[in-house]
C-alpha positions in Angstrom: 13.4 -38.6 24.0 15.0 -37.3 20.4 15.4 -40.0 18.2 18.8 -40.4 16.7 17.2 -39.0 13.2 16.4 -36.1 15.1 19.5 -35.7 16.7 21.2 -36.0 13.5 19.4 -32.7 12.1 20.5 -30.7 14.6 23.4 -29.2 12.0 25.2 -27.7 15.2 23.2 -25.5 16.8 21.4 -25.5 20.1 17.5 -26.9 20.5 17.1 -25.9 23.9 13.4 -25.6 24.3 12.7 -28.9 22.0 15.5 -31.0 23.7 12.8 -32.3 26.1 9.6 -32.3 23.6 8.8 -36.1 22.6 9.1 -36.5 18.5 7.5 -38.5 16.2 9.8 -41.4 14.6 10.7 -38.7 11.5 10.3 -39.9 7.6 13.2 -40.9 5.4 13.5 -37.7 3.4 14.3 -36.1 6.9 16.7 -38.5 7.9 18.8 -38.5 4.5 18.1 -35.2 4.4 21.0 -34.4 7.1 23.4 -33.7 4.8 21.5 -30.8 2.9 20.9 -29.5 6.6 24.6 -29.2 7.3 25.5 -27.3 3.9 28.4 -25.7 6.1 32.0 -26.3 4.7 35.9 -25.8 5.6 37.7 -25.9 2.4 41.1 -27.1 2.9 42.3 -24.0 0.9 40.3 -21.3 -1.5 40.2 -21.7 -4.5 40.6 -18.8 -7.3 37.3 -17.7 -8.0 35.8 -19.3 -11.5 32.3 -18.1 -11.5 31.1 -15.1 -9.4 27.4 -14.6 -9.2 25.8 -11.8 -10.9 22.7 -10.2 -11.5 22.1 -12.3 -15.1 20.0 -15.5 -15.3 21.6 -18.6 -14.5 20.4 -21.9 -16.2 20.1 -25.2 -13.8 22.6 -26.8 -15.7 25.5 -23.7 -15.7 24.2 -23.7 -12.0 24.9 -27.5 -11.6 28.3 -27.5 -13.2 29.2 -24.3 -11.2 28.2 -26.8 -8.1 30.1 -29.1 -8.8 33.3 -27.5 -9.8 33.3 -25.6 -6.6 32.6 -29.1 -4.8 35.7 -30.6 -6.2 37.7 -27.0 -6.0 37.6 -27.6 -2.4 38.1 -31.3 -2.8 35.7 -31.7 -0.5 33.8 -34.9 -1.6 31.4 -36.2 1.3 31.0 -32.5 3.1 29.9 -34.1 6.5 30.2 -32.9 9.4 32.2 -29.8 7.8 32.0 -26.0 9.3 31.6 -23.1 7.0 34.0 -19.6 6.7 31.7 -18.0 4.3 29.2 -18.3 1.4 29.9 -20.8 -0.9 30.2 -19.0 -4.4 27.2 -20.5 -6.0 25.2 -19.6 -2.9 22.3 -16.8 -3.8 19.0 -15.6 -2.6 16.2 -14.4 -3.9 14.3 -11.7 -2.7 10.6 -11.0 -3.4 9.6 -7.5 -3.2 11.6 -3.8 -2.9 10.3 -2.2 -0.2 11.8 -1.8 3.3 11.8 -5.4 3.9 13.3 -6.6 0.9 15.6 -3.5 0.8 16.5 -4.4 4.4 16.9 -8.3 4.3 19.4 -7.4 1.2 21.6 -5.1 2.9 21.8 -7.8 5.5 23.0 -10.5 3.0 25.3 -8.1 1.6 27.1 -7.5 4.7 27.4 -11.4 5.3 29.0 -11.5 1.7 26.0 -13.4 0.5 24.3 -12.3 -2.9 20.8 -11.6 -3.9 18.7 -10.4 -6.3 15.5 -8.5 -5.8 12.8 -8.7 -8.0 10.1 -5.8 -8.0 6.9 -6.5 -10.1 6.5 -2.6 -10.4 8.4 -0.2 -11.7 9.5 1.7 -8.9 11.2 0.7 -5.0 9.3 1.3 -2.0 6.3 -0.5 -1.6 4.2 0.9 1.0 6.5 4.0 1.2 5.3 6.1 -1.6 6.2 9.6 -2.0 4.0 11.4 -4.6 5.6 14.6 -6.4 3.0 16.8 -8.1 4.1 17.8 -11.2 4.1 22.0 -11.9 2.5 23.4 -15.2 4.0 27.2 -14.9 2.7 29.3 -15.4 -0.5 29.2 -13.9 0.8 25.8 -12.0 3.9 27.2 -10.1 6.5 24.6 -8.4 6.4 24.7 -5.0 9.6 23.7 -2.6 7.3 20.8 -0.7 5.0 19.8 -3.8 4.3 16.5 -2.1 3.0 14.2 0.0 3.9 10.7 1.4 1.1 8.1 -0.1 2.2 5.4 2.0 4.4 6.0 5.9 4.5 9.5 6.4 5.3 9.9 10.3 7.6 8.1 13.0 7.2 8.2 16.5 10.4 8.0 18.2 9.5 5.6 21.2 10.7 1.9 22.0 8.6 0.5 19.7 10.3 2.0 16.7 13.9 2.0 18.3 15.1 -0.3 14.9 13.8 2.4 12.7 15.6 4.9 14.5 18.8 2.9 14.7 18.2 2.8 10.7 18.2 6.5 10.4 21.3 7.3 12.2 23.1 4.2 10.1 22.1 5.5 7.4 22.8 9.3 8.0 19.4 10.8 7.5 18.9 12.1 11.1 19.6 15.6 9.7 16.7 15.1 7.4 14.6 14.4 9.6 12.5 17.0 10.7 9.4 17.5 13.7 6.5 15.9 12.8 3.5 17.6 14.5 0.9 15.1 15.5 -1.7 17.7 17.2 -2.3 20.8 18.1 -4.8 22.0 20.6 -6.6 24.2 17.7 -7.1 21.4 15.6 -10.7 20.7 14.3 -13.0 18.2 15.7 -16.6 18.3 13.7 -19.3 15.3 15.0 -23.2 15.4 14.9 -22.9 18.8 13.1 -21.2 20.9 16.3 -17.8 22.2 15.4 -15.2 22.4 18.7 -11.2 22.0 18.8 -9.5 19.3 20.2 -8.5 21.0 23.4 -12.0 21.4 24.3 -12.9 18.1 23.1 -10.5 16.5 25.4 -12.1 18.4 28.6 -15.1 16.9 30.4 -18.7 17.4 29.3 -21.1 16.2 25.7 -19.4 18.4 23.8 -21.4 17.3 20.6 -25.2 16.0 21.6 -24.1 11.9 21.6 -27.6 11.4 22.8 -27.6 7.8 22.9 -24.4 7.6 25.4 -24.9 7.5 29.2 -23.9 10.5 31.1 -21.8 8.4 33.2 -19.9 7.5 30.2 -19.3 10.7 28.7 -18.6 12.2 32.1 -16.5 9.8 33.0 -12.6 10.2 34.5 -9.8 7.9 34.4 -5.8 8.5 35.4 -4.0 7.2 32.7 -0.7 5.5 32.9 1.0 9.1 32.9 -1.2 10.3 35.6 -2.9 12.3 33.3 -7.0 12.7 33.9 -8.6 11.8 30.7 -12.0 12.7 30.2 -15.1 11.1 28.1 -14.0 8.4 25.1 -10.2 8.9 26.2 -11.1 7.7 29.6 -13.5 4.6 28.9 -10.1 3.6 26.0 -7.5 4.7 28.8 -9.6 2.1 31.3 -10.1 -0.7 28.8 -6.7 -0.5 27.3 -4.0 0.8 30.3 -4.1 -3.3 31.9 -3.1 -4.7 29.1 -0.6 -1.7 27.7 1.1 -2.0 31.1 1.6 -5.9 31.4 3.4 -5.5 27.8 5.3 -3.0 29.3 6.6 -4.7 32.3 7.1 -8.0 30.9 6.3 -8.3 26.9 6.0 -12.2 27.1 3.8 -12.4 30.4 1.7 -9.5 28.5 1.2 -10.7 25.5 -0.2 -14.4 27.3 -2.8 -12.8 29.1 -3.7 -11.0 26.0 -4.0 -14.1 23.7 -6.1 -15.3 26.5 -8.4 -12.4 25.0 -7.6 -13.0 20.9 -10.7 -14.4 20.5 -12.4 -11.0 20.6 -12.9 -8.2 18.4 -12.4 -4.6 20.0 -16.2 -4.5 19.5 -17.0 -7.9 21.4 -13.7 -7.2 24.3 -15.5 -3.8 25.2 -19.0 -4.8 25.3 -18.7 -8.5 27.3 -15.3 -7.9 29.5 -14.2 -5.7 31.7 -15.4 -3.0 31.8 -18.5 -4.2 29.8 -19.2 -0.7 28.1 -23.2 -0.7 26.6 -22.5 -0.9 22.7 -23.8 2.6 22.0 -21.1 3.5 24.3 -18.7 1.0 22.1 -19.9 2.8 19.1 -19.6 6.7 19.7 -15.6 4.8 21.2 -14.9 3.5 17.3 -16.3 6.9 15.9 -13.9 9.1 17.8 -10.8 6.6 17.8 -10.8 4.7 14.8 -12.3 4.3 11.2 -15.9 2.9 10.3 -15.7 -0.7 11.6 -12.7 -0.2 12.5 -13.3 -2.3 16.0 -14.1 -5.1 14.2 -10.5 -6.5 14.2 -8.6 -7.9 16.7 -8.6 -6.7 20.0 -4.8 -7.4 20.1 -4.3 -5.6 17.1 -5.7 -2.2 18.6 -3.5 -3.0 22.1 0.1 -2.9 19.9 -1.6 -0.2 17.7 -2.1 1.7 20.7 1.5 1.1 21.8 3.0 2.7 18.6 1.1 5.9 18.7 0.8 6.7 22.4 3.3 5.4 24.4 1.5 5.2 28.2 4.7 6.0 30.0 6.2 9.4 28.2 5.8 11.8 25.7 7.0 11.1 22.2 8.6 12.9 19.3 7.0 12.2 16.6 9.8 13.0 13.0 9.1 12.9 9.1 11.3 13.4 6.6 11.9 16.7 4.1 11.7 16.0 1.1 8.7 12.7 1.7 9.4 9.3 2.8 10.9 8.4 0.0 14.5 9.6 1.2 14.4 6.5 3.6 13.7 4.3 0.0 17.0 6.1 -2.1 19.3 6.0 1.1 18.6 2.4 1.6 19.2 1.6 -1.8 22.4 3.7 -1.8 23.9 1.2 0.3 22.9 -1.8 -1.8 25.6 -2.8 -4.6 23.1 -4.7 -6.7 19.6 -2.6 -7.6 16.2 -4.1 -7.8 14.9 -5.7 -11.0 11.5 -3.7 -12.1 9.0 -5.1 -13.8 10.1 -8.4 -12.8 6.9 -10.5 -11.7 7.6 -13.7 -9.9 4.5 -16.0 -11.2 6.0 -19.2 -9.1 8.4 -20.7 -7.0 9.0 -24.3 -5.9 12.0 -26.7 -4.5 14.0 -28.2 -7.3 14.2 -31.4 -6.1 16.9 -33.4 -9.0 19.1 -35.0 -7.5 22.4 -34.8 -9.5 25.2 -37.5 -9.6 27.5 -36.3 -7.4 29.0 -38.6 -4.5 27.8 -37.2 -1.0 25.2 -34.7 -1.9 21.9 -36.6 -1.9 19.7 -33.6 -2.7 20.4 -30.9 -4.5 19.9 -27.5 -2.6 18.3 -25.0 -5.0 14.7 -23.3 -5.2 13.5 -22.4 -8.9 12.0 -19.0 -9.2 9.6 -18.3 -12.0 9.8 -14.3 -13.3 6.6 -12.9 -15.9 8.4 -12.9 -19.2 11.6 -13.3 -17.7 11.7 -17.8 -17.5 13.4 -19.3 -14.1 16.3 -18.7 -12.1 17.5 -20.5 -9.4 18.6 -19.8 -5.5 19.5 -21.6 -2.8 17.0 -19.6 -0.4 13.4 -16.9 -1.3 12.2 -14.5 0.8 9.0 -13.3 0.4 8.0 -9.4 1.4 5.5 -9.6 -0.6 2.0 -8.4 1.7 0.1 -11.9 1.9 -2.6 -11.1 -0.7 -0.4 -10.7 -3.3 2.2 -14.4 -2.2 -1.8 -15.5 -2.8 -1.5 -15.3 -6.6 2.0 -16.7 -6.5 2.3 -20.3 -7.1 3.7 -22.2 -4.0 1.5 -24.7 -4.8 5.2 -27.2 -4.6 6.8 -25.3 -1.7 6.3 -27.3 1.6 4.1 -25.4 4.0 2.8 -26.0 7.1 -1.7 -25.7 6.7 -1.0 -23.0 9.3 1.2 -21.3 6.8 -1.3 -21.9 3.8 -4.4 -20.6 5.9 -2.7 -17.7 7.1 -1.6 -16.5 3.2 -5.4 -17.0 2.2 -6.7 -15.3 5.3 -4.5 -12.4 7.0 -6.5 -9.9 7.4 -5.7 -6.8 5.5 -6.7 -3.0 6.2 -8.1 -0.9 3.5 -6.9 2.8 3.1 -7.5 5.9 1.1 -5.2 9.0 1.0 -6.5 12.2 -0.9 -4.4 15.2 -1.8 -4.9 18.7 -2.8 -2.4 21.1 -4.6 -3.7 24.2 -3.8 -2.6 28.1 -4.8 -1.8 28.8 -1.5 -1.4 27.0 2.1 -4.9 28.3 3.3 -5.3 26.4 5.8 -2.3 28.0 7.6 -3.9 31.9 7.3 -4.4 33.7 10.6 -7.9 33.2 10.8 -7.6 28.8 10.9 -4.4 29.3 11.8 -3.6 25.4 11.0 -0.1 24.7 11.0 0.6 20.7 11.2 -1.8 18.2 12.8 -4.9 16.6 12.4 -8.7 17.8 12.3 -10.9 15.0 12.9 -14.9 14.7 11.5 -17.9 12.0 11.1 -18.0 13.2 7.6 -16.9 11.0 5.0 -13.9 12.7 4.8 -13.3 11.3 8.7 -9.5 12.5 9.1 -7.8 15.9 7.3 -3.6 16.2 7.7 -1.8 19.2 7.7 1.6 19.3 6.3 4.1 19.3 8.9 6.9 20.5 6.1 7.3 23.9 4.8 5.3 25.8 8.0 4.4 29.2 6.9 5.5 29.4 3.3 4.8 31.0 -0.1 2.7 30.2 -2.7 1.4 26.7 -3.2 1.0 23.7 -0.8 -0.2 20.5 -0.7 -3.2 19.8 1.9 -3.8 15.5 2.5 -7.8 16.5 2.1 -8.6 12.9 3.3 -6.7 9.6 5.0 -9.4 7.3 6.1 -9.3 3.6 7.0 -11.7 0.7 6.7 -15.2 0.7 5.7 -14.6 4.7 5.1 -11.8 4.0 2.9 -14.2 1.0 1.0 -16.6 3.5 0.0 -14.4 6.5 -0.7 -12.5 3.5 -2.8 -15.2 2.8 -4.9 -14.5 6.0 -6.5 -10.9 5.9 -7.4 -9.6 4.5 -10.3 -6.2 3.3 -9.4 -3.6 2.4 -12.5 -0.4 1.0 -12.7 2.0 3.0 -10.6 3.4 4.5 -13.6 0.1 5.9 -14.7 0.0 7.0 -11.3 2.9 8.7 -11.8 2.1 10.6 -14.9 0.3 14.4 -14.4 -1.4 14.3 -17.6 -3.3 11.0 -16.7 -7.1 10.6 -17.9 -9.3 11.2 -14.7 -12.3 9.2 -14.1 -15.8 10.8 -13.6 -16.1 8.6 -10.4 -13.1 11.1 -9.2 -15.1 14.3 -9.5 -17.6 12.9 -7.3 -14.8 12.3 -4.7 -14.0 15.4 -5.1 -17.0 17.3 -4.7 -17.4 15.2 -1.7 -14.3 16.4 -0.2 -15.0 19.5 -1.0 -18.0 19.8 1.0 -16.6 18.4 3.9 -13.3 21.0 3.9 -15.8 23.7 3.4 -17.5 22.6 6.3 -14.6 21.9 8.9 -12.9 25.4 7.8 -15.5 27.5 7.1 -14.8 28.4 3.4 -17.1 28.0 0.6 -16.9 25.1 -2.1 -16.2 27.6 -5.1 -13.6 29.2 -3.4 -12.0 25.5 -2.9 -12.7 24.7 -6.2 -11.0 28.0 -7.7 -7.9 27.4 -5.7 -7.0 23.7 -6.8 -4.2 23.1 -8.9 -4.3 19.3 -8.8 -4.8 16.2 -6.5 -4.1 13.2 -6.3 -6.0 10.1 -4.7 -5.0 6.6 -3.8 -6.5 3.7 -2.8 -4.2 0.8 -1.4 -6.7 -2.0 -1.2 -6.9 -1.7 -5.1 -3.3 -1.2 -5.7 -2.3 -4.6 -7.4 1.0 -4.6 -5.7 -0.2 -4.4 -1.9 -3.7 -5.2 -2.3 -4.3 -3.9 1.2 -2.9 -0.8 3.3 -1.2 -2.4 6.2 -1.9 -5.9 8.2 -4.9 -6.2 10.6 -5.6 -9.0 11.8 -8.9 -10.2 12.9 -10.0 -12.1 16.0 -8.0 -15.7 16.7 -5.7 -15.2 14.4 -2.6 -14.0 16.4 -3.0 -17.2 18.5 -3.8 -19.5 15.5 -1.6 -18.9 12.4 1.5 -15.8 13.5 3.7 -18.5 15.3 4.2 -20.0 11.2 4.3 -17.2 9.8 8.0 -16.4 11.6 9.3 -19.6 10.7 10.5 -20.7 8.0 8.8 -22.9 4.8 9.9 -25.2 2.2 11.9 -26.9 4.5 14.0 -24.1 5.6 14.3 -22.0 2.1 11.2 -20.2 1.8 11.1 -17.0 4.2 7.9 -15.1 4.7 9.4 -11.1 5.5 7.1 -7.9 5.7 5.9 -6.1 8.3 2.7 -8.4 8.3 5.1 -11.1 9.7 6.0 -8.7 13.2 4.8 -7.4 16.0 4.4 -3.8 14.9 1.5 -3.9 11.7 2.2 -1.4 9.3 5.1 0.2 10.5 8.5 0.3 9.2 10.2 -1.4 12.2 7.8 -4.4 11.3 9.8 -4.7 8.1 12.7 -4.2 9.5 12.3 -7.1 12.5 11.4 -9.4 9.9 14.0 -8.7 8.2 16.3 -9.4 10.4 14.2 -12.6 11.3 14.7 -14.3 8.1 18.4 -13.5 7.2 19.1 -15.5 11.1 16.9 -17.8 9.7 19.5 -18.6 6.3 22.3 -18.7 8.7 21.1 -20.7 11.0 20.5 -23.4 8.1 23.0 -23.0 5.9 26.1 -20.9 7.2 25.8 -20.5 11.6 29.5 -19.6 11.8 28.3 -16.1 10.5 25.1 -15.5 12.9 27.8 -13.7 15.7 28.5 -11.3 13.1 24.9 -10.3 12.5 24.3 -8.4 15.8 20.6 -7.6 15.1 17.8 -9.7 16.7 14.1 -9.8 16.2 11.9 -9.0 18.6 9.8 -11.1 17.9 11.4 -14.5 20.1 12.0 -13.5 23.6 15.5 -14.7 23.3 18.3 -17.1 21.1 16.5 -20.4 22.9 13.4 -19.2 21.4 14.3 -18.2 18.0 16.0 -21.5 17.5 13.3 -23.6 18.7 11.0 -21.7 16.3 13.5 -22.5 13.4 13.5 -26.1 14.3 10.0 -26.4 14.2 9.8 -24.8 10.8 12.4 -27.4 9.3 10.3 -30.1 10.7 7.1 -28.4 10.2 5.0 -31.1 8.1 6.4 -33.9 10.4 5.2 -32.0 13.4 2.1 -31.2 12.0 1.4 -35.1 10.7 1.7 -36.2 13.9 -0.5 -33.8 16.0 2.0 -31.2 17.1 
């Protein structure tokens, strides 16, 4: 049974799935803390507006006054029991971060009427969505019309699994800049154990390059694929592994995903070699080498099932759309729409609850989290929200902010993915000439270069174009890492920037392996740069990792508190790391969505009908507000064994 403290935190919504769950007697802060729970009012008539909140710092005592006066404005008094129309005016939040999430979860507020203020530690918005422009130096450096190349996101599928981002485009008007995105082509290189072939013949059956140490059976073997389509060699023995599993998520997401947590205790590596079908690991390797980066099946097994889901849906074909003019134009529409801008260079070193507790009849705590900025001092909101990626909350102070171990674990341990993106300005679009013929898709090698993209934008022009040389992941992207220095983004940013010897060497290196997969000579390559251009996310020191990959146990272990909420319902961990869907943009955008319900639902509920957008991540209402409820109660639930 609930005890009456219990009950008395229920600040008008409905606990369905806890109403039957036995609860420990709960502590005194939780019982006298009903009446910060139920910060909802009814004034008994507006007053004129005395203070609005702005973008400028706000000391805690302007901030106490300004609480005050609107308290008695309203002549509210004792605020029991009250229900809210909208956000009271001294109500702000603060958001951590400017890239989609933080863009997102700010758009949100401001269509609740709610303010915010972002703060961005670098000096530009984005995040993980990073459009590089190369500079032109006429004129032996000509500008080109698609001198670019997207550093971060760079393609989106259109399936279910990226319906939000989608929706996003259209809302925001930029489905006529989208434009096709091509993923393959059947001419497109494939270059392993020295034998060059295309990826049309490499799909067919038959060794098409000497694997020696692989059982005929295996690279022989046949599997009908969700589709019906016969796959051949490493598609079939993935097709076989992965279709169960794909198709239960399919059919029923929930029932899916708890037969696949039966399995989170495995890497890729360990689910292929001791379960069904139990594939010899040389057959496990040559699977990793064709499929994924260096070490790549390391992670969790789960992570490469939802991977799988985003780039290949198993029931259709899918379109797969980028942007002209880079990823970027997804960053400036989204912060067209916002009214107040991000603050750059604005570093947040700490936050943590402010917990005075001001003389005022009826309010026995006073509601407000104190936000430390780099140069800036503090500020204070009523709720954070952190996008930050989970390396860099790390070397945030939260040291004061009530968190669950789960929740502290899980920002020390989430596993992140390294990545490397190389580009070339060349003369001319080479790649594209009659004899390679190379317009759009991939060209896949075991050289260190592992994966080369061809620019889907400007197909068959004039003069000079911008070739992604290398984009390689994991243990590839350590060592090919090792050799780029990477500045601040704004040194990034500048053409004229000092280049490290170590770059040369990454260069030469690339060079050798284009040479190789296209059959031109290294001088020749050499002659026709312009410029380039490399990046390595891991040691960017605002991401500190490409995307989220988690490794084995931890889906099961720590992701159910990392979409609930901290700090006894103010502190909000947002990001794509905090979804379903790792390192894609409708990852953001669910937990976006996730933690704006999340401030309603503590603060102001008679607004959560008008935010129509759900995350995906609770199977229904019932579910999201039994995950909320845990996260208020989350250090009492955790004291006593829960």
């Amino acid at each position: 049974m609930l005890t009456r403290s219990f009950e008395s935190l229920r600040t008008g919504i409905r606990i369905s799935r806890l109403m039957t769950d036995p609860f420990p007697k709960l502590s005194l802060r939780l019982r006298t803390g009903r009446r910060l729970l139920n910060l909802t009012w009814s004034p008994r008539s507006w007053p004129t507006t005395f203070w609005e909140p702005s973008n400028d710092p706000v000391s805690w005592t302007q901030l106490l006054k300004t609480f005050d006066q609107d308290r008695r404005a309203r002549g509210l008094g004792d605020h029991e029991g009250m229900i809210p129309v909208r956000p009271p005016l001294w109500f702000r939040v603060a958001i951590i971060g400017a890239g989609v999430a933080g863009l997102r979860t700010a758009k949100l507020l401001q269509d609740m009427g709610i303010p915010y203020k972002i703060f961005e530690a670098s000096d530009r918005p984005g995040g993980r969505i990073f459009t590089y422009q190369f500079a032109s130096k006429p004129p032996g450096d000509p500008q080109g019309k698609h001198d670019y190349y997207d550093v971060g996101a760079m393609r989106f599928p259109n399936n279910d699994a990226n319906e939000a981002t989608f929706k996003l485009f259209e809302e925001l008007g930029l489905s006529d800049k989208l434009i096709d995105y091509v993923f393959t082509r059947d001419n497109n290189i494939r270059y392993y154990n020295g034998i060059k072939s295309t990826a049309a013949e490499a799909s067919t059956k038959g060794d098409h390059f000497k694997d020696e140490i692989v059982p005929e059976e295996f690279l022989e073997k046949e599997y009908v694929d969700l589709r019906g389509k016969t796959v051949f060699g490493v598609d079939a023995c993935t097709a076989a592994a992965f279709d169960p599993f794909r198709k239960a998520l399919i059919d029923d997401f929930d029932e899916g995903w708890k037969e696949l947590m039966k399995y989170d205790w495995a890497s890729t590596r360990s689910y292929l070699a001791r379960e069904s079908p139990k594939y010899p690991l040389s057959v496990v390797h040559w699977m990793e080498t064709r499929d994924s980066g260096t070490g790549g099946f390391d992670r969790a097994f789960a992570e490469d099932i939802l991977e799988s889901l985003e780039f290949n849906d198993p029931t259709k074909d899918v379109e797969w759309k980028c942007f002209e003019g880079g990823s970027k134009v997804l960053i400036d529409a989204m912060l067209d729409k916002l009214d107040d801008k991000p603050f750059y260079g604005h570093r947040v070193t700490s936050v943590k609850p402010l917990f005075r507790l001001p003389d005022l009849p009826g309010w026995p705590i006073f509601p407000f989290m104190e936000v430390s900025i780099a140069g800036q001092g503090v500020e204070h909101f009523t709720h954070v929200v952190s996008t930050a990626s989970f390396a860099n909350l790390g070397t945030i102070d939260t040291d004061q902010v009530p968190m669950t171990y789960k929740q502290r674990q899980a920002i020390r341990t989430l596993n992140y993915g390294p990545a490397v993106k190389v580009a070339i300005k060349f003369k001319t679009r080479w790649w594209e000439s009659d004899s390679l013929n190379q317009r759009g898709g991939s060209s896949y090698t075991d050289r260190q270069s592992r994966v080369v993209v061809y620019p889907s934008a400007g197909l068959g022009e004039e003069g000079p174009g911008v070739l992604m040389a290398t984009y390689n992941w994991h243990q590839d992207a350590s060592r090919f890492g090792a050799l780029i220095q990477n500045p601040d983004w704004s040194e990034q940013l500048d053409p004229d920037r000092k280049r490290p010897r170590s770059e040369q060497v990454l260069l030469e290196q690339i060079y050798e392996d284009l040479a190789t997969l296209h059959g031109v000579t290294v001088d020749w390559l050499r002659e026709q740069t312009l410029d380039y251009h490399a990046f390595d996310w891991y040691h960017n020191p605002y991401t500190m990792g490409a995307f989220a990959h988690f490794a084995p146990g931890q889906f099961s272990l720590l992701f159910s508190d990392i979409v609930q909420p901290a700090g006894s319902g103010r502190f909000h961990f947002a990001g794509e790391v905090a979804s379903y869907h790792h390192a894609w943009v409708a990852g953001a955008l669910d937990s976006a969505t996730r933690v704006v319900r999340e401030i309603l639902r503590l603060d102001l509920p008679c607004l959560l009908p008008k935010l129509k957008e759900r995350s995906l991540v609770f199977s229904d209402e019932a579910h999201a507000e039994s995950q909320f409820v845990r996260g208020l109660l989350s250090k009492e639930l955790e004291g006593a064994g829960f």
